[in-house]
KOLSEDREN-879268 format. One line per field, with one value per residue (C-alpha): residue in three letters; y, x negated, z. Coordinates in nm, 3 decimals. Each point is the difference from the previous one (the first is absolute). Layout:
// KOLSEDREN-879268
res: (ALA:...)
yy: (Y:...)
xx: (X:...)
zz: (Z:...)
***
This chain:
// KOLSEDREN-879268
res: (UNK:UNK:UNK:UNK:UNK:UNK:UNK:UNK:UNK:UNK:UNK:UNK:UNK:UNK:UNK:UNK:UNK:UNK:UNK:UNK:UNK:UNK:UNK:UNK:UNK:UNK:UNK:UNK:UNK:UNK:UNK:UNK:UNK:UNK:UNK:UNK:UNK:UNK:UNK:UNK:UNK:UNK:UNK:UNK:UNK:UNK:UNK:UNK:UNK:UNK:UNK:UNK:UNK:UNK:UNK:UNK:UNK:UNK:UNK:UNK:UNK:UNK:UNK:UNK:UNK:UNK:UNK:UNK:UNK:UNK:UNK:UNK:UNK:UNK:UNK:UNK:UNK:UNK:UNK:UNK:UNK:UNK:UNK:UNK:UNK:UNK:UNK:UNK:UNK:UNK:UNK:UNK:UNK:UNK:UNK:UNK:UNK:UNK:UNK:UNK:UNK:UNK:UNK:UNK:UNK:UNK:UNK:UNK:UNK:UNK:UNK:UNK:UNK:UNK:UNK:UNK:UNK:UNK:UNK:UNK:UNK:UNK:UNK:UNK:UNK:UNK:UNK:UNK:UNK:UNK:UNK:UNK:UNK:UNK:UNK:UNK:UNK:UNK:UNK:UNK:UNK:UNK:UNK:UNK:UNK:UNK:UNK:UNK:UNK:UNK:UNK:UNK:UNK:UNK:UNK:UNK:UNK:UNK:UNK:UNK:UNK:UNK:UNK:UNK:UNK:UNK:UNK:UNK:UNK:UNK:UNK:UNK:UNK:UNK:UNK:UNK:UNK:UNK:UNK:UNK:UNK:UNK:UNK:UNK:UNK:UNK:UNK:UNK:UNK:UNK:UNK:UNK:UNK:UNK:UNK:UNK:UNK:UNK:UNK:UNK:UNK:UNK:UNK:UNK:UNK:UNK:UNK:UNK:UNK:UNK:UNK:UNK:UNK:UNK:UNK:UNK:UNK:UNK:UNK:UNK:UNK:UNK:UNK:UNK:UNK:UNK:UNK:UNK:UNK:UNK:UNK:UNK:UNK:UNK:UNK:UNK:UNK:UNK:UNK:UNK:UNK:UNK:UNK:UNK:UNK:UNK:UNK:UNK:UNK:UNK:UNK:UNK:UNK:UNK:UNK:UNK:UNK:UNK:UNK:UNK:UNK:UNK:UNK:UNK:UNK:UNK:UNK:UNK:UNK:UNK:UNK:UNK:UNK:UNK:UNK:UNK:UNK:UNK:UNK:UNK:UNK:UNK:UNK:UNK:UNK:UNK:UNK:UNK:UNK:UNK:UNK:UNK:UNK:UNK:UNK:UNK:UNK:UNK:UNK:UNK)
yy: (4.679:-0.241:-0.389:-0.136:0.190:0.024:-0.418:0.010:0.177:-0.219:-0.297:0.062:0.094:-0.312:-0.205:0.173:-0.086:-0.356:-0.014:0.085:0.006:-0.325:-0.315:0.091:0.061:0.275:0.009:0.371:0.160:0.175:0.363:-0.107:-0.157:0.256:-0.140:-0.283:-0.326:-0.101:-0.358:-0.139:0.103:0.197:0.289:0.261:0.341:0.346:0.216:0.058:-0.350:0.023:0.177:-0.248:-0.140:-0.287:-0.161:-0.330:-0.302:-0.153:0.310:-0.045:-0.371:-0.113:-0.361:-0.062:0.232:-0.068:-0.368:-0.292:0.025:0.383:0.078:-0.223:0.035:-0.253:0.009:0.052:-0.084:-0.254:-0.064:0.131:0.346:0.149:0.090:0.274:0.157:0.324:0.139:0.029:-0.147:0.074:-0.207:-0.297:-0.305:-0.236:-0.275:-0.061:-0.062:-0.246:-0.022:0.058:-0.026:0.147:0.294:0.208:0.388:0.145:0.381:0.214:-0.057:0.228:-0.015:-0.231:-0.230:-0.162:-0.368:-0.274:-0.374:-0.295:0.096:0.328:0.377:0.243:0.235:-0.132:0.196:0.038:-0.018:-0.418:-0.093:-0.052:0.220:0.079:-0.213:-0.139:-0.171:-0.089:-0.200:-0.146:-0.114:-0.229:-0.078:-0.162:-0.134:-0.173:-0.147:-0.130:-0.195:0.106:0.244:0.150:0.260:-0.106:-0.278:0.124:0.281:0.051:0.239:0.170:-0.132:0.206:0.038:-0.238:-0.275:0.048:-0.028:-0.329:-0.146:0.039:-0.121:-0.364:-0.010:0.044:-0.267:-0.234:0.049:-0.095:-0.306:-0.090:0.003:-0.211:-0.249:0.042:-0.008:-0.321:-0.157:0.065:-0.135:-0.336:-0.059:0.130:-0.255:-0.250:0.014:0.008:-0.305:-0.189:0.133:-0.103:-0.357:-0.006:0.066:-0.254:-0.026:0.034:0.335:-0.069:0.275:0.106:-0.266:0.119:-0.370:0.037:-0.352:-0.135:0.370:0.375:0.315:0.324:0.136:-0.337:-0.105:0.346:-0.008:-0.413:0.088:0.294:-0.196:-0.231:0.283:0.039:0.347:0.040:0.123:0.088:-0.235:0.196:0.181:0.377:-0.072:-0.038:0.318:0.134:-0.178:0.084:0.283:0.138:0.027:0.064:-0.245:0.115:-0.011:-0.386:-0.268:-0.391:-0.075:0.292:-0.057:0.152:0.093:0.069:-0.021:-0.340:-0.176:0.014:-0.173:-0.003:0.231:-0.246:0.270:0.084:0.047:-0.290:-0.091:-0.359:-0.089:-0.185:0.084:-0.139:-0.364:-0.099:0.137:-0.135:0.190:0.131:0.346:0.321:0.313:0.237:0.268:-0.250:0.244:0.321:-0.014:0.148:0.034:-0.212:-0.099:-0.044:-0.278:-0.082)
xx: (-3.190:-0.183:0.148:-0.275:0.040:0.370:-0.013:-0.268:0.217:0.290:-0.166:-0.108:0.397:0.065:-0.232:0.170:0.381:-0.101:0.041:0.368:0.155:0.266:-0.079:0.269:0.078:0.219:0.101:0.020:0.365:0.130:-0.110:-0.294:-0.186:-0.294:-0.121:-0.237:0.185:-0.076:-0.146:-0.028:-0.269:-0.160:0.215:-0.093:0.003:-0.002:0.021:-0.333:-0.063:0.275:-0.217:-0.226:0.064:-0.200:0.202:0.062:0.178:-0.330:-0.026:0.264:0.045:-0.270:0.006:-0.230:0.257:0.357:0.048:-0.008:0.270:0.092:-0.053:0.217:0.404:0.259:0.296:0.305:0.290:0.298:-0.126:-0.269:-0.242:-0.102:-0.378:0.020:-0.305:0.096:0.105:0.338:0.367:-0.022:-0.355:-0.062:0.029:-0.286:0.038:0.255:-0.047:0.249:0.103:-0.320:-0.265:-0.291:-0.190:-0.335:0.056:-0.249:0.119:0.179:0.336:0.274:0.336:-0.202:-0.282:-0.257:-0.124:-0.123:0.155:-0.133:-0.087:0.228:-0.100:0.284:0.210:0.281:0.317:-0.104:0.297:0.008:-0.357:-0.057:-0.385:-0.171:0.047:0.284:-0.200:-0.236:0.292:0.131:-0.339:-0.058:0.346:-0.051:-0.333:0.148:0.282:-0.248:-0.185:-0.338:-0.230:-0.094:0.144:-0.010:0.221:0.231:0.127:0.181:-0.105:0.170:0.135:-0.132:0.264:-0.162:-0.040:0.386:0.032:-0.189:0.121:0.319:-0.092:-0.138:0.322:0.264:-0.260:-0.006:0.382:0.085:-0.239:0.217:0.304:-0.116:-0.066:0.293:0.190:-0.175:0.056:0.365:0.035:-0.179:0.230:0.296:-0.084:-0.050:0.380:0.159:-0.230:0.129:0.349:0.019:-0.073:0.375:0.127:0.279:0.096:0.365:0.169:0.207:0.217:-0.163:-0.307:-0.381:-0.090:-0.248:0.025:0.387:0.123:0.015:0.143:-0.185:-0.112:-0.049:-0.210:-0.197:-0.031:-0.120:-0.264:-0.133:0.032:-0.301:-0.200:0.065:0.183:0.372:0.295:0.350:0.297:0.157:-0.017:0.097:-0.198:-0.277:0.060:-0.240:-0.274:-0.353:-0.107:0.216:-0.140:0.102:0.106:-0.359:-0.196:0.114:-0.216:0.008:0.145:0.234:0.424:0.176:0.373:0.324:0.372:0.027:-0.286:-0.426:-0.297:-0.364:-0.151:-0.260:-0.119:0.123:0.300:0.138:0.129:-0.015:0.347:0.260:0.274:0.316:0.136:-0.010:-0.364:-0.162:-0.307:-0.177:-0.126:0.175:-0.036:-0.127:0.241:0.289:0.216:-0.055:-0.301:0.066:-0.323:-0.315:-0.208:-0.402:-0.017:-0.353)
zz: (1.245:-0.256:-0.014:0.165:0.307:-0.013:-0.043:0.319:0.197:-0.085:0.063:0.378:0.058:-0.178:0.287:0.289:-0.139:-0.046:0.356:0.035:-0.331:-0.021:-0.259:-0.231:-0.365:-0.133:-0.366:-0.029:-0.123:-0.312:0.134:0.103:-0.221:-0.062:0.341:0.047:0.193:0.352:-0.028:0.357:0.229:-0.249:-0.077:-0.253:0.168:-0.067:-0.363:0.013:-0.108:-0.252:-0.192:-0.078:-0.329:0.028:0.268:-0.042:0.141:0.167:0.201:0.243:-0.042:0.257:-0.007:0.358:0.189:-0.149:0.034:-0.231:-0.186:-0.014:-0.355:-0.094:-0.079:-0.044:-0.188:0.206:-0.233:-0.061:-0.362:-0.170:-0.022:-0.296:-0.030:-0.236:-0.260:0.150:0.306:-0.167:-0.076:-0.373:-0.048:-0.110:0.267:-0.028:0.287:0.301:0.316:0.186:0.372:0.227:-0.250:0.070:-0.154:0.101:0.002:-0.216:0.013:0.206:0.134:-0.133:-0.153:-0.224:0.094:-0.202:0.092:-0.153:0.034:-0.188:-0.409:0.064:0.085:0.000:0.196:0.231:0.190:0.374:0.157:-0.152:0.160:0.368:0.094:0.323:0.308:-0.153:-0.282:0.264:0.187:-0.363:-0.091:0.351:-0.049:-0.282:0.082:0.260:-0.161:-0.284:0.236:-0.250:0.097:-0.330:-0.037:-0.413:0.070:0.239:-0.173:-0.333:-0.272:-0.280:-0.326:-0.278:-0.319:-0.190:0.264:0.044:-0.364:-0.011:0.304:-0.120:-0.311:0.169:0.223:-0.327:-0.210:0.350:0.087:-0.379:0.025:0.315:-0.163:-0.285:0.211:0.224:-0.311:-0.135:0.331:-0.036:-0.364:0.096:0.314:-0.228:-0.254:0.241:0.108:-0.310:-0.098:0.306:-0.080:-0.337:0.117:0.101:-0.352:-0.068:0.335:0.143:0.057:0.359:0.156:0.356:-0.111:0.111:-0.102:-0.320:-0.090:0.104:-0.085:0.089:-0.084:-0.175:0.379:0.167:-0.310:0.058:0.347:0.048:-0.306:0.219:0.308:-0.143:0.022:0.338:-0.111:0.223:-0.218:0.044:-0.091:-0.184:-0.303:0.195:0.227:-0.224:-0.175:0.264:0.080:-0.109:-0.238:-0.294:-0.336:-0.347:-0.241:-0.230:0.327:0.041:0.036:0.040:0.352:0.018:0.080:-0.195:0.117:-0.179:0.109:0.228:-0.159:0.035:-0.163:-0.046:-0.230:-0.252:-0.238:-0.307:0.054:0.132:0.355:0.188:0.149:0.122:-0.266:0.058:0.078:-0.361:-0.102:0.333:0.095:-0.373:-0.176:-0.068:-0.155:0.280:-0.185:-0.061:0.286:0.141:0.223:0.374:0.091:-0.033:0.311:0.062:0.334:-0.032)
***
């Protein structure tokens, strides 16, 4: 039987199972995959029509009979899905496709299926997309949620390789910017406290003191400088030991305590440490290495 006929023939079976056939999509197994897929309403039937070689996707994807959003998959996965340059593990991958993006199938549905999402056209694993009336559900799911009707805006669409590449790209460039500035804003408080602090210098050393002018000791001098800053510390100096973040002595900056055995000060910079000393040096300047540190302390 010639092609023509044979695709004639198939074709007026085709119109009668459109009647009773169910909407779904079946992504065909391992041992089958030298038959065609059944996409919805329109299922390819029959060997005869397997031997047409110039079957392709538009001929059993019938857009006026199989709903709006049939041809479309979406990924069902916890992460990401790979979109593939092959219908294989061992290829190259050349986008991703994240939670419930969306895709259009643009070939048949196997143990691999070919779609296109955004810039990317690959192959995907089946069993990680949602097809048929499923996809159908998804997609006014997600319509819905959206609030939009176009479709454009309402769904999501693949990330090719080198849109990851350069979004990640912006977001290490944007997340360094933040920290500069974070950082910046740090150092100016910092040095904003050790300025007030060292405004003190001279004053009395008093045992159990948190007064910066009549007298104070190393943690009530710390704590009443931080206090004007409307930042709460301990009273004492073990207490203190953990309270905000802990950094290293190299990591250090202006506005930092620094902590050793019974005593604490205010990190200035290079090298040197704000304090109340002792009752006979009153409140002055260390060495920030003149004892073994403990640990060092970021409040702000």
């Amino acid at each position: 039987m010639d092609s023509g006929l044979k695709k004639g023939l198939f074709l007026v079976t085709f119109t009668g199972a459109m009647i009773t056939l169910p909407a779904t999509v079946h992504a065909s197994d391992a041992e089958n995959d030298n038959m065609l897929p059944q996409v919805g309403i329109e299922e390819v039937l029959g060997e005869c029509y397997l031997s047409d070689k110039d079957i392709t996707i538009e001929d059993y994807l019938v857009p006026t009979e199989k709903g709006e959003y049939l041809d479309m998959a979406f990924a069902d996965v916890q992460s990401f899905l790979y979109i593939r340059s092959a219908p294989s593990t061992d290829s190259e991958w050349i986008g991703k496709l994240y939670p419930d993006y969306a895709a259009r199938i643009i070939g048949p549905v196997g143990e691999w299926t070919q779609i296109e999402s955004g810039s990317v056209t690959g192959y995907v694993y089946s069993e990680y997309i949602t097809i048929g009336m499923d996809a159908e559900q998804k997609a006014q799911e997600i319509m819905q949620s959206s609030g939009v009707q176009d479709a454009k805006e309402a769904f999501q669409y693949a990330e090719s390789r080198e849109e990851e590449e350069a979004r990640l790209r912006k977001e290490a460039e944007e997340a360094a910017e933040r920290a500069r500035e974070e950082a910046a804003a740090k150092a100016e408080k910092g040095q904003a406290i050790v300025d007030y602090a060292c405004q003190f210098i001279g004053n009395p050393y008093v045992w159990g003191g948190t007064s910066l002018t009549n007298g104070a000791d190393c943690s009530g001098f710390v704590q009443s400088v931080f206090a004007h800053f409307g930042v709460s510390l301990p009273r004492t100096t073990w207490d203190m030991e953990n309270v905000g973040t802990p950094v290293s002595y190299e990591e250090a900056i202006p506005g930092d305590i620094i902590l050793y055995n019974g005593h604490v000060g205010i990190y200035m910079g290079n090298g040197q440490i704000v304090n109340a000393i002792n009752s006979a040096k009153g409140i002055g300047i260390l060495p920030a290495t003149y004892a073994n540190i403990i640990t060092i302390r970021r409040i702000i």
